[in-house]
N, C-alpha and C positions, 0 to 999 in steps of 0.2 A: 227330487226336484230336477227336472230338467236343464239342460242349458239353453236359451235360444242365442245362435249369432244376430248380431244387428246390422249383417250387411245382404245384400243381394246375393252374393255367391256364397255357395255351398263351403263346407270345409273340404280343403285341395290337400293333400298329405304330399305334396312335392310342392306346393308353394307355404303353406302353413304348418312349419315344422312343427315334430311330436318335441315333448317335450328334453329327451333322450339321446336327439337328434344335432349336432353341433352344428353342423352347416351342411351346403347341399355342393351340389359341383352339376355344371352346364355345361352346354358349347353353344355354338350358334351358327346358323347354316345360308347361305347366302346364294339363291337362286335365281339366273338369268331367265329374263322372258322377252317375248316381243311383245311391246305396249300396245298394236292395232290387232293381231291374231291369237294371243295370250297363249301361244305355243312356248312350252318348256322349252329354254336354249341350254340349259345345264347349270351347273355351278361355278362359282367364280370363288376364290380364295385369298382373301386381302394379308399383305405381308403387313407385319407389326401392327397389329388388332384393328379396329376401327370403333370409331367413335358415333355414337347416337344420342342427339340432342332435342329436348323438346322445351320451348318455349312458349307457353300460353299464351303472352304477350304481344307475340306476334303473327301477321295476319296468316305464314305459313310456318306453322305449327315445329315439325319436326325437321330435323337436317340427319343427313348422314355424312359421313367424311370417310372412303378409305383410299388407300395404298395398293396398287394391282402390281405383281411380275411381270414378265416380259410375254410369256403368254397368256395372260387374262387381257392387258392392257392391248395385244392386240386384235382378239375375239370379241371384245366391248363394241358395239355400233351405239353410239348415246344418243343418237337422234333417234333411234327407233328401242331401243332395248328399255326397261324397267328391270328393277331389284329387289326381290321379295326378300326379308329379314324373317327368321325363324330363331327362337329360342329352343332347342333341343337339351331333353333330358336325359338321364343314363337308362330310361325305362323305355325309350324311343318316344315318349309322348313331346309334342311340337306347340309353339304357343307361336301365331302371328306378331311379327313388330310391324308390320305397314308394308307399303308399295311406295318406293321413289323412283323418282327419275332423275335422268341427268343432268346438271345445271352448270358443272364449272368441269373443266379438262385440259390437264397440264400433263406432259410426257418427259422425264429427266432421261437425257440420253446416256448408258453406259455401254461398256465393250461385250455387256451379257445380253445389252438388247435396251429396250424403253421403257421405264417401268411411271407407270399414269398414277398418277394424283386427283383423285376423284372428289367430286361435293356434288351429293344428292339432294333432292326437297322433296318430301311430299309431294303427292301432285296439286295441292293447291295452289302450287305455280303454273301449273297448267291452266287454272283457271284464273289467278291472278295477270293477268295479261289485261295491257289497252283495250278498250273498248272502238269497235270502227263505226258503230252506230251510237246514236246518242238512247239515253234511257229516262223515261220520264214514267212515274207511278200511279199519274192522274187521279187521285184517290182512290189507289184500285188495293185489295189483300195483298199482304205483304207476301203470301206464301205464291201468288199467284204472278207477282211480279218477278220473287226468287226466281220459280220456276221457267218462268221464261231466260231468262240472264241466263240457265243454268241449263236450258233443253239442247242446246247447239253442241254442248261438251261432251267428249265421249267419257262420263263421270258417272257414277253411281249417288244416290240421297237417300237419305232416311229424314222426313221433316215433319215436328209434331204440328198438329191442329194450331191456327194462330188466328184471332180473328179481327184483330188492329188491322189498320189500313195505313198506307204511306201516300205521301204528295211530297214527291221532290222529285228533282230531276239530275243528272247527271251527263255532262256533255262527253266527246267523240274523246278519246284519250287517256278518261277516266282509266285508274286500273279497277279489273273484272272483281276483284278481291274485296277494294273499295266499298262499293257497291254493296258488295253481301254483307260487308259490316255494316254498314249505315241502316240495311231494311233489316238485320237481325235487332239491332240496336230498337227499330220502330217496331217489331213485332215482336217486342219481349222475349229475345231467344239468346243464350251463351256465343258468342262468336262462335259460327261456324267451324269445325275441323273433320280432317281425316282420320277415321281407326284404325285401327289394328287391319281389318279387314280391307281396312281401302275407300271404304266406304262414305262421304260427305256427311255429316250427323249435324242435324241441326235440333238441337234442346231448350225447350223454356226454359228461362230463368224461373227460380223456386228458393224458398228460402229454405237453407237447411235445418231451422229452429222448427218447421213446420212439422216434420216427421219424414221429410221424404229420407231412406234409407240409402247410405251410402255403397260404394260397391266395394269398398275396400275399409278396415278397420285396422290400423297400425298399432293397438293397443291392445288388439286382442292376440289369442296365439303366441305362440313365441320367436316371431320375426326378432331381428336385431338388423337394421341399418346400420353399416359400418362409414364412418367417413372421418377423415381428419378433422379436429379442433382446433380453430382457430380464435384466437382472443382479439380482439381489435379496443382500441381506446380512444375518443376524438380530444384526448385531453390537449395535447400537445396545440389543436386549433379551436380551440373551446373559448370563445371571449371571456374576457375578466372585465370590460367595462360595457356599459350598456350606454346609449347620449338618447335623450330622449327632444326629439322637435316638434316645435308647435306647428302646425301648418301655417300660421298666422304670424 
């Protein structure tokens, strides 16, 4: 008897441990670019790790946060540089975490020099930006109004077939982000985000009971999630009386 997996990707023997196998060990590699000629600037080396955050929730998906030395923090140009994140394994094989750019920069002065305080976004901030013309979808495809919002940007998309139409409009100030949620929302698609690759993905919503297969299986394999346990109780602010009113 066979086994079949039930997800999209194949079995990874460096992400889906053997069984024999107690845990794996990483690094991660942190490479400067220029965001308009995508020329290698080299690597950069964050003191005291750094932090990757991703939020579905919100309309720009992923953050980064790190800590530079005195000379990374002054080799950084943030108006023009981007940060590629790479997951490196001890076989040399590399897994994409995304492309950010810069968003926030702060420099602690010391006697060794300036050491910067970074906060990255996605580049969905890139396209989350004001709008300086106004946007109106005259009942036109939603993919075909996307598309324009989104042709001015120096941005990459992957967007599936959608054949809903939008009527609404959007005035001068709107943010750009805005926008692509409200015609994702009208053309049946997951809110918008950035991959791994960088790349803008916009996906139909689908129900998962349907069969569509997932890309990832936490149940299968012998993964183990490690995190702290936390207990929480709402007793302590849990009513003990209820008042019930009439409207009348």
């Amino acid at each position: 008897m066979s086994h079949q997996l039930l997800t999209t990707f194949p079995h990874d023997p460096l992400l889906d441990l053997e069984p024999w196998v107690g845990q794996r060990q990483c690094t991660y590699r942190f490479e400067r670019i220029n965001g308009v000629t995508g020329e290698v600037l080299g690597q950069i080396y964050p003191l005291r790790g750094a932090t990757l955050t991703h939020d579905t929730t919100k309309t720009i998906k992923r953050q980064l946060s790190i800590n530079l030395g005195a000379v990374d923090s002054a080799l950084v140009e943030t108006l023009t540089d981007r940060i590629l994140v790479f997951m490196v394994f001890p076989n040399g094989a590399e897994y994409p975490l995304g492309r950010y750019i810069f968003t926030d920069e702060s420099k602690e002065v010391f006697t060794s020099g300036k050491l910067g305080n970074m906060v990255l976004n996605d580049e969905m901030f890139l396209v989350d930006q004001e709008i300086s013309v106004g946007v109106s979808s005259a009942n036109r495809n939603v993919m075909i109004v996307a598309q324009e919002v989104l042709n001015e940007l120096p941005v990459s998309y992957n967007m599936e077939p959608s054949s809903f139409s939008s009527n609404s409009s959007w005035p001068i100030g709107t943010g750009r982000g805005a926008v692509l949620e409200d015609l994702a929302t009208q053309g049946d698609y997951f809110s918008p985000w950035f991959d791994n690759e960088g790349i803008m993905r916009w996906i139909r919503s689908f129900n998962p009971g349907d069969g569509r297969l997932p890309d990832f299986d936490f149940d299968a394999h012998n993964k183990v999630l490690r995190a702290g346990i936390v207990e929480t109780s709402d007793l302590l602010t849990a009513p003990n009386k209820f008042i019930v009113i009439s409207n009348s």
